[in-house]
Z-matrix of the N, CA and C atoms (Angstrom, degrees):
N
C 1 1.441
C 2 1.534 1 107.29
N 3 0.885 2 113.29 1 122.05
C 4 1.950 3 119.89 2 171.47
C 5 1.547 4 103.78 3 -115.77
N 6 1.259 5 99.66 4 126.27
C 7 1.852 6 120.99 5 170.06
C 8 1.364 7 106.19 6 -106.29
N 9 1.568 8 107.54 7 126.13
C 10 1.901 9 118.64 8 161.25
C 11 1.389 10 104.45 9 -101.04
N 12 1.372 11 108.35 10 171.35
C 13 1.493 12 95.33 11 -173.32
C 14 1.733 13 95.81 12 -113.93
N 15 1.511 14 116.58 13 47.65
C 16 1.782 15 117.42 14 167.64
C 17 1.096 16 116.52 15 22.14
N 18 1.132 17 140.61 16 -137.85
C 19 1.570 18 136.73 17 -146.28
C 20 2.186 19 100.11 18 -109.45
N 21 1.007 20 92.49 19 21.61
C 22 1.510 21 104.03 20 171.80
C 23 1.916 22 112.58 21 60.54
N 24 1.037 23 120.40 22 26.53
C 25 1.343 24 116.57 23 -174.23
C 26 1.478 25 109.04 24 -137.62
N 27 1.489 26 104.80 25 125.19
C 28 1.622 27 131.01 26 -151.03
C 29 1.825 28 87.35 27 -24.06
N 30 1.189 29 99.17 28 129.18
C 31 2.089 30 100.20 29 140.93
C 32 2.036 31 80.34 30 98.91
N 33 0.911 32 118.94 31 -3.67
C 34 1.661 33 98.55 32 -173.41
C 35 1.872 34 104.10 33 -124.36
N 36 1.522 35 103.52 34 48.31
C 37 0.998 36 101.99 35 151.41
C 38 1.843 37 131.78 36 -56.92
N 39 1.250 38 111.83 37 156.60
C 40 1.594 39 116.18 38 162.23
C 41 1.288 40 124.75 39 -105.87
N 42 1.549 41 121.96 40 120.04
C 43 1.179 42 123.81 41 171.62
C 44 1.452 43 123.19 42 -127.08
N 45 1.689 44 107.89 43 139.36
C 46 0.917 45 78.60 44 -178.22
C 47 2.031 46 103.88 45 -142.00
N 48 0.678 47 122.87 46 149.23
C 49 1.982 48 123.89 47 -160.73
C 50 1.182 49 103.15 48 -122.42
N 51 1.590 50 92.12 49 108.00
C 52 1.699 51 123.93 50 167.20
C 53 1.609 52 109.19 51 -72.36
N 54 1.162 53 115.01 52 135.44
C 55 2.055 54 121.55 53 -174.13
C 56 1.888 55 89.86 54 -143.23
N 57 1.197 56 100.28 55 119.22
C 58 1.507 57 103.02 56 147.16
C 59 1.504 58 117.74 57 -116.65
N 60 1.621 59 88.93 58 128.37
C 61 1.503 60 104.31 59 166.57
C 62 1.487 61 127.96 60 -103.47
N 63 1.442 62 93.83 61 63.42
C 64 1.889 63 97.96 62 165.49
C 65 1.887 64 119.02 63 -34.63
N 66 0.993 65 106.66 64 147.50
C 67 2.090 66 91.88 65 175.69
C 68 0.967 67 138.47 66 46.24
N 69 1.455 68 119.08 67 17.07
C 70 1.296 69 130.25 68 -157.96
C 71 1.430 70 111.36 69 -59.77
N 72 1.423 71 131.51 70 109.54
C 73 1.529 72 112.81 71 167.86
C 74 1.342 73 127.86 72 -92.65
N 75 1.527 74 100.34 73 9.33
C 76 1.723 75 99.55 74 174.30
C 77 1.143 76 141.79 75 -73.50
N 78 1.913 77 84.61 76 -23.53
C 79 2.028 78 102.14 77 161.48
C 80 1.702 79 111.34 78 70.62
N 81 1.404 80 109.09 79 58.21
C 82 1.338 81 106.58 80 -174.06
C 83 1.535 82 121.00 81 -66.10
N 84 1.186 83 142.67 82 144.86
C 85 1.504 84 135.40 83 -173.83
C 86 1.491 85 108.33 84 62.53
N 87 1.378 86 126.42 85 -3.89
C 88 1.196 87 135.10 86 -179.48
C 89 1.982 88 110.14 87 78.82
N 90 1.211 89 97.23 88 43.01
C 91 1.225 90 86.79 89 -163.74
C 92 2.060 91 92.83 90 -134.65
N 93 1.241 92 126.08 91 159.42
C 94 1.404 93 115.41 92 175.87
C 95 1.197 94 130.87 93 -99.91
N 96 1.470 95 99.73 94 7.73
C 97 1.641 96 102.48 95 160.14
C 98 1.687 97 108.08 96 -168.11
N 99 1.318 98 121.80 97 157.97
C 100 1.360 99 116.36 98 178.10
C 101 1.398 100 109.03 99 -170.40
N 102 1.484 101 119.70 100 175.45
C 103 1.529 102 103.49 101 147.57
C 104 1.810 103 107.01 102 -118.94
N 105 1.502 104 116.18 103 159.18
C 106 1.371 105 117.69 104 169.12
C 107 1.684 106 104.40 105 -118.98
N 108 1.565 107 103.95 106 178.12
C 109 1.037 108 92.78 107 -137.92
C 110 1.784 109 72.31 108 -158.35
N 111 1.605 110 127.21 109 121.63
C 112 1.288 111 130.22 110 -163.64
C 113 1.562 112 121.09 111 -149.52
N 114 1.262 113 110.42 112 73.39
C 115 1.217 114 121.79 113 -157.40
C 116 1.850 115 109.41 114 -92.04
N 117 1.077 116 130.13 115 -163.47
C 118 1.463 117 131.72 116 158.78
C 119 1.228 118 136.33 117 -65.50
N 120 1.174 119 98.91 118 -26.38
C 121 2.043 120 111.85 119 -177.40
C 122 1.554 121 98.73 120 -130.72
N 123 1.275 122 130.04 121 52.55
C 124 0.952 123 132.24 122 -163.29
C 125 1.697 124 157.30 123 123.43
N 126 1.445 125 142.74 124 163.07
C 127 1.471 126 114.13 125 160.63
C 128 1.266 127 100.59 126 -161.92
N 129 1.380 128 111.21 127 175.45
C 130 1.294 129 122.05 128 -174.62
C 131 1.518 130 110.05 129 -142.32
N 132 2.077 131 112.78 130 144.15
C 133 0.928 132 95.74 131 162.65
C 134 1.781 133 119.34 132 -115.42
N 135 1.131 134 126.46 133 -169.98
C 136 1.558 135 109.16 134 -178.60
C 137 1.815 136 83.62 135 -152.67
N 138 1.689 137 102.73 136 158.78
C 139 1.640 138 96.94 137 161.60
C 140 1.655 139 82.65 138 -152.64
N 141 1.380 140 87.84 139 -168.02
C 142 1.808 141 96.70 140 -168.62
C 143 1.774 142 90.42 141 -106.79
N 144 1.352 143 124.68 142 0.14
C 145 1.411 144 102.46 143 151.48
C 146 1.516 145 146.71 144 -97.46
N 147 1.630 146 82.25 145 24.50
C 148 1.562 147 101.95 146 171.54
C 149 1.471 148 123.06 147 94.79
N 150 1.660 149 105.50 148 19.44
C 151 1.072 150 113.56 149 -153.09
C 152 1.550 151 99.51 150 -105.24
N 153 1.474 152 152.10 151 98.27
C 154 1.554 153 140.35 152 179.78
C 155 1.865 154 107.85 153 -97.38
N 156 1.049 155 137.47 154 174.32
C 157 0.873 156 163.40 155 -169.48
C 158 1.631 157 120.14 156 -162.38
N 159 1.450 158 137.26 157 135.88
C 160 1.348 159 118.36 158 166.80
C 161 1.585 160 86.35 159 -163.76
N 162 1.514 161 95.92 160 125.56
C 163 1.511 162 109.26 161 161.72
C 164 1.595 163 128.06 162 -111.37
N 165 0.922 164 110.29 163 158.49
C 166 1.932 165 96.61 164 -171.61
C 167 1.821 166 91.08 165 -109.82
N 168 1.333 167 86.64 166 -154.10
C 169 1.794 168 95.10 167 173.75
C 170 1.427 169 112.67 168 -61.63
N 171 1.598 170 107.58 169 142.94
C 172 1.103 171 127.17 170 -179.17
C 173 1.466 172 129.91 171 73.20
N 174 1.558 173 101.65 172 7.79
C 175 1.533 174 130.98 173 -163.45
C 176 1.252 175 100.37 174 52.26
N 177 1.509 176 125.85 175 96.09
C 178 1.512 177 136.84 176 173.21
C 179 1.325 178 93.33 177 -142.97
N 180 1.294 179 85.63 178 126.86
C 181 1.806 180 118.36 179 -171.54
C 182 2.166 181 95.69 180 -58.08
N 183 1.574 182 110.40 181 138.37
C 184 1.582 183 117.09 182 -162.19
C 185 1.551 184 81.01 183 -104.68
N 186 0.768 185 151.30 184 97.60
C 187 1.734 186 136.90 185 133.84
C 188 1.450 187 103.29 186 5.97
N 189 1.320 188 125.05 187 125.68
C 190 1.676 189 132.52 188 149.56
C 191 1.467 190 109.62 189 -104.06
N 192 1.608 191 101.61 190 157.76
C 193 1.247 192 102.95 191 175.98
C 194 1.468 193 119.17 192 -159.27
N 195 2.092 194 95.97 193 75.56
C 196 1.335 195 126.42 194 -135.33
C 197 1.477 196 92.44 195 -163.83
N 198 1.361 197 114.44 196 112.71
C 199 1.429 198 123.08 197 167.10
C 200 1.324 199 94.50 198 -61.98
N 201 1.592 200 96.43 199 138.01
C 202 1.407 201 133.43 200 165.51
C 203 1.686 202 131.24 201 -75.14
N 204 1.240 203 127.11 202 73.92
C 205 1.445 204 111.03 203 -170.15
C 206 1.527 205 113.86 204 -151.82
N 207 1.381 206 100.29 205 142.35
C 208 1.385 207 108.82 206 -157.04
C 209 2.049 208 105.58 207 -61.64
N 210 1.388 209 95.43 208 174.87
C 211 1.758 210 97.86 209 -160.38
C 212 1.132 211 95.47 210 -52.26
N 213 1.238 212 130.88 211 176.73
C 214 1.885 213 138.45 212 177.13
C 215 1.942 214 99.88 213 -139.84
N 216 1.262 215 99.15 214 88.95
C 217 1.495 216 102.53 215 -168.38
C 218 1.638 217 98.71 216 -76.49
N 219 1.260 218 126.64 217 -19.03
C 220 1.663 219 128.01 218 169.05
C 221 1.204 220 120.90 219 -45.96
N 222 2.043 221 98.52 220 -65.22
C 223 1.625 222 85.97 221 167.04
C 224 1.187 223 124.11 222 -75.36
N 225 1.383 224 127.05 223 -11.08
C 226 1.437 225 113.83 224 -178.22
C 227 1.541 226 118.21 225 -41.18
N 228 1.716 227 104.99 226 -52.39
C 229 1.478 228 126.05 227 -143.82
C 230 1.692 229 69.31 228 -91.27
N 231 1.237 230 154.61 229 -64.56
C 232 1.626 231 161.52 230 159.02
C 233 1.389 232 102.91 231 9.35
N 234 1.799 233 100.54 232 -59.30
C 235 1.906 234 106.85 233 -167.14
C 236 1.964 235 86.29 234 -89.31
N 237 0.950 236 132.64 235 -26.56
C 238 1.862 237 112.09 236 -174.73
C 239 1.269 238 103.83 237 -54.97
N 240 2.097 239 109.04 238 -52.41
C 241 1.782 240 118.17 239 -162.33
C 242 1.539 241 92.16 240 -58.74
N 243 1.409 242 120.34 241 -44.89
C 244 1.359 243 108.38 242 -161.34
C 245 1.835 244 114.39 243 -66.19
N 246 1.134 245 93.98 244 -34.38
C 247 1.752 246 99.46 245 174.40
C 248 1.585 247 122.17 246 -71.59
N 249 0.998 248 105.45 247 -14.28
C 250 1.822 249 114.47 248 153.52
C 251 0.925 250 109.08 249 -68.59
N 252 1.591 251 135.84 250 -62.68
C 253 0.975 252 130.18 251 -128.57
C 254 1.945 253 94.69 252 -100.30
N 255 1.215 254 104.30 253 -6.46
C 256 2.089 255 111.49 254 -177.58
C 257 1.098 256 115.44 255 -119.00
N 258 1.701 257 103.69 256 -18.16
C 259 1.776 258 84.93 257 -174.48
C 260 1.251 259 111.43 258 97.06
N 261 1.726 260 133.33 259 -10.81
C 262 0.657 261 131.98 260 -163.21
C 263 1.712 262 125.76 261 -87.45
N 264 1.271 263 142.14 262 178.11
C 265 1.473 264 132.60 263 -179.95
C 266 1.324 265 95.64 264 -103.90
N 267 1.585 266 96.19 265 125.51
C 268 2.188 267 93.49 266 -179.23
C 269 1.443 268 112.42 267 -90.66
N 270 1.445 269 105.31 268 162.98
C 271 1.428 270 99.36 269 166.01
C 272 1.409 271 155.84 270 -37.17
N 273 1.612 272 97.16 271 -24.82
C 274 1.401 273 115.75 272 -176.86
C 275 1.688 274 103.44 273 -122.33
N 276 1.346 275 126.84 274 44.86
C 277 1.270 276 126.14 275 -178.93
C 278 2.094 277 126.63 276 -6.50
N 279 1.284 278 145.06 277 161.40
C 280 1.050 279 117.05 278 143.11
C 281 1.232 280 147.64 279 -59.58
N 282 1.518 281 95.80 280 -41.57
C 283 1.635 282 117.88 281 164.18
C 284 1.541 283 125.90 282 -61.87
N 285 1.533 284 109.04 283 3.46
C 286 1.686 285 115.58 284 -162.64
C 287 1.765 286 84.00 285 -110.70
N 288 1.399 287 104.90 286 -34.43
C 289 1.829 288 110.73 287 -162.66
C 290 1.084 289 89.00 288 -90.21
N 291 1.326 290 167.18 289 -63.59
C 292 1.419 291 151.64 290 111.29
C 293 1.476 292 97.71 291 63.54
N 294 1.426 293 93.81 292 -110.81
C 295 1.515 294 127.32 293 -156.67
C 296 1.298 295 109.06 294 -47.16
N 297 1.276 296 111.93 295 -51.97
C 298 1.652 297 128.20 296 168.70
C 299 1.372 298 133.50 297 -52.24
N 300 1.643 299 106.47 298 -38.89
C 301 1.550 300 98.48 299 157.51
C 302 1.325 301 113.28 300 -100.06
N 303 1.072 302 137.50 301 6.09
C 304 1.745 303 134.90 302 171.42
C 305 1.500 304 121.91 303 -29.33
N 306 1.910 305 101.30 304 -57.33
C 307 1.353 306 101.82 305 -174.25
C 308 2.022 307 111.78 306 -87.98
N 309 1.094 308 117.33 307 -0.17
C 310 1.248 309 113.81 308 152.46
C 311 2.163 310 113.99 309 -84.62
N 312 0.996 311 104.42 310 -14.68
C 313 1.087 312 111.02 311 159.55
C 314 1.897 313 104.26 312 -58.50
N 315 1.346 314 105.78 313 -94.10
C 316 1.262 315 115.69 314 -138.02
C 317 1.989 316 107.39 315 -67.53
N 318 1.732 317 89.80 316 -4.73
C 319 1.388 318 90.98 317 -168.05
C 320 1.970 319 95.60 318 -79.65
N 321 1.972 320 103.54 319 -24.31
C 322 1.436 321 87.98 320 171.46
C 323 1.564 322 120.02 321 -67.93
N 324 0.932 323 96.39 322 -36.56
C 325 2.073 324 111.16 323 173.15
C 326 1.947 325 105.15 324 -31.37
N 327 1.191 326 114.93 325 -71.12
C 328 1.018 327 149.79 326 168.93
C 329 1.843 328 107.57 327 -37.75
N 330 1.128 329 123.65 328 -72.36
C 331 1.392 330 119.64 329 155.66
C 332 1.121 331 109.10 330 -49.54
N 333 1.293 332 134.14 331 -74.36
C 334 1.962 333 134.47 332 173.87
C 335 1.716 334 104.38 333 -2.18
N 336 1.471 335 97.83 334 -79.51
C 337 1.843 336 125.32 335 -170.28
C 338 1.669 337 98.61 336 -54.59
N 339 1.522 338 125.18 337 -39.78
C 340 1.474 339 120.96 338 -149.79
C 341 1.438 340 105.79 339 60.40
N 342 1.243 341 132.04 340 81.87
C 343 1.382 342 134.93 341 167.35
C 344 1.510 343 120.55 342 -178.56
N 345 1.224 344 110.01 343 160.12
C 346 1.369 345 102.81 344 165.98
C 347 1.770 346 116.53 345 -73.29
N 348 1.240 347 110.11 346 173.99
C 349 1.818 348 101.11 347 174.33
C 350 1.594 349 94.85 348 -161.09
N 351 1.822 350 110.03 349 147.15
C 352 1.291 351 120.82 350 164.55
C 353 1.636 352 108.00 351 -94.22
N 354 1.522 353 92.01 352 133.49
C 355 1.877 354 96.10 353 -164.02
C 356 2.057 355 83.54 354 -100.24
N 357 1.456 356 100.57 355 131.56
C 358 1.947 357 89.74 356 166.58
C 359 1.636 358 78.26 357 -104.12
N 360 1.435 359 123.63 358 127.56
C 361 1.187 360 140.07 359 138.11
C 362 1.491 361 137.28 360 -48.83
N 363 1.403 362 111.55 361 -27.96
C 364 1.518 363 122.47 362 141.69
C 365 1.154 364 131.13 363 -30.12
N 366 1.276 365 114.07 364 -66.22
C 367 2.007 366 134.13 365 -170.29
C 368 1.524 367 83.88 366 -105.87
N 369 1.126 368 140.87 367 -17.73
C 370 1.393 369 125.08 368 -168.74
C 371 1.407 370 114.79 369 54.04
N 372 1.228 371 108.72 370 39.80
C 373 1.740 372 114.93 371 172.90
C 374 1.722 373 115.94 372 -117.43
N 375 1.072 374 120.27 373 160.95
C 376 1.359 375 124.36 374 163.60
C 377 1.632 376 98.35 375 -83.14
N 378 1.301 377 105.44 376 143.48
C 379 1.961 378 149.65 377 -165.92
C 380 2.075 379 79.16 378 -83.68
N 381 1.321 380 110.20 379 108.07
C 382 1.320 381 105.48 380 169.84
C 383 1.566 382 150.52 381 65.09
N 384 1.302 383 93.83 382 8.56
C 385 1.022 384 112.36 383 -150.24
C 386 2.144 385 131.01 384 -115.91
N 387 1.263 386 97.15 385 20.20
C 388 1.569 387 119.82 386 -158.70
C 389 1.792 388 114.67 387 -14.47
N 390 1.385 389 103.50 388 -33.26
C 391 1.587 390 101.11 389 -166.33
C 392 1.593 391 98.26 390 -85.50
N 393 1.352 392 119.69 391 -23.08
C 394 1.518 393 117.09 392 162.73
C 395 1.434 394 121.35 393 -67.47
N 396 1.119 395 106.99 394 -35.11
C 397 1.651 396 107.20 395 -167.32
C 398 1.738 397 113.38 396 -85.37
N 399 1.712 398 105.28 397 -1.48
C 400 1.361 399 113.93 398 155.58
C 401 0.929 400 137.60 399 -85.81
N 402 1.636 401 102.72 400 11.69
C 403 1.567 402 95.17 401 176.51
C 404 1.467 403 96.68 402 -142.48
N 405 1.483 404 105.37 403 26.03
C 406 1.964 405 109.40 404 152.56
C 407 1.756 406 90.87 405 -70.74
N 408 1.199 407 148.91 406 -64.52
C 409 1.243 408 147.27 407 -156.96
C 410 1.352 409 103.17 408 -83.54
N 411 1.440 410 96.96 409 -179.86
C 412 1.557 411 105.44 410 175.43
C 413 1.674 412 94.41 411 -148.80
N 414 1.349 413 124.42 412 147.96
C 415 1.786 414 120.80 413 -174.40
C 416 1.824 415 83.71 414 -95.44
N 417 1.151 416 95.75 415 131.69
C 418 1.433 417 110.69 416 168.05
C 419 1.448 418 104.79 417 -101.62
N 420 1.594 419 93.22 418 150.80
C 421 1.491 420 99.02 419 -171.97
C 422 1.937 421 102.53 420 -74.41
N 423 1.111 422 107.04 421 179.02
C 424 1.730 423 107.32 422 -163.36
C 425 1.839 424 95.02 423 -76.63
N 426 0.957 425 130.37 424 -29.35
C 427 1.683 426 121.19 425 -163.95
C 428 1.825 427 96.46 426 -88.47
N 429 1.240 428 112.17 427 2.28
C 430 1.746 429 114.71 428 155.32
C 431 1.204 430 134.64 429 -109.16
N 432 1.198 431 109.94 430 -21.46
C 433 1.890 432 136.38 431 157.41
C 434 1.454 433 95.75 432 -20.30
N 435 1.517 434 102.34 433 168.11
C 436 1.348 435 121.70 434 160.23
C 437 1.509 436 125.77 435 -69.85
N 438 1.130 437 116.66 436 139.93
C 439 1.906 438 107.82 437 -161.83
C 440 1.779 439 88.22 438 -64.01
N 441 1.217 440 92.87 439 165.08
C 442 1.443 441 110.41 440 164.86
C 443 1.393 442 110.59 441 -42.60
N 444 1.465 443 114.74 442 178.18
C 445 1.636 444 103.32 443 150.08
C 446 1.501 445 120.00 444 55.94
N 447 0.900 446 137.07 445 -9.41
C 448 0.850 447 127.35 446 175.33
C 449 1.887 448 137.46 447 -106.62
């Protein structure tokens, strides 16, 4: 669970509750994997087989108007070669893949420890916390290290 503190005035906290479903056989949306997404006026689900869902208030089906199609891992790796090869900024940035899995990151951190934890997003460290902040990294073996020299 991660809390922001929203527009700072009593009662309008932000919350928001991370769930992993490893193995799931319940097959939500009928689909075998996804993420949802469950807000106040609404939610949505999405998967990488192309599958969306979005309901507004009262769960009333939203009209999309967005081809439907499962992930396309061809072009993915298609737009990376091409962004080597131009210089160009790809679709899926590092800093975009980053940010996006972070809080499924730290919420495993967090199960790992059994505890709650303050994340400073700044330093990208846990607030006090040493046995958490060892497992933001990972020790790479030396033939993945940083080259010498450099």
């Amino acid at each position: 669970m991660f809390e922001y503190p929203g527009d700072g005035k009593p009662g309008n906290r932000r919350l928001l509750i991370y769930e992993q479903r490893l193995w799931s056989t319940n097959y939500p949306h009928n689909a075998d994997s996804g993420a949802e997404f469950y807000g106040t006026k609404g939610q949505m689900y999405l998967s990488r087989r192309g599958k969306v869902t979005v309901l507004g208030d009262r769960n009333s089906p939203v009209p999309l108007d967005i081809e439907l199609k499962p992930q396309d891992d061809a072009a993915h790796v298609r737009n990376f070669c091409d962004c080597i090869r131009s210089g160009a900024k790809p679709n899926a940035d590092a800093l975009t893949g980053h940010l996006s899995t972070s809080l499924a990151h730290l919420a495993n951190i967090a199960t790992r420890v059994g505890r709650s934890l303050t994340f400073d997003p700044e330093k990208e460290q846990f607030v006090g916390d040493d046995e958490a902040n060892k497992l933001i990294r990972r020790e790479y073996r030396d033939h993945w290290g940083t080259p010498k020299g450099v």
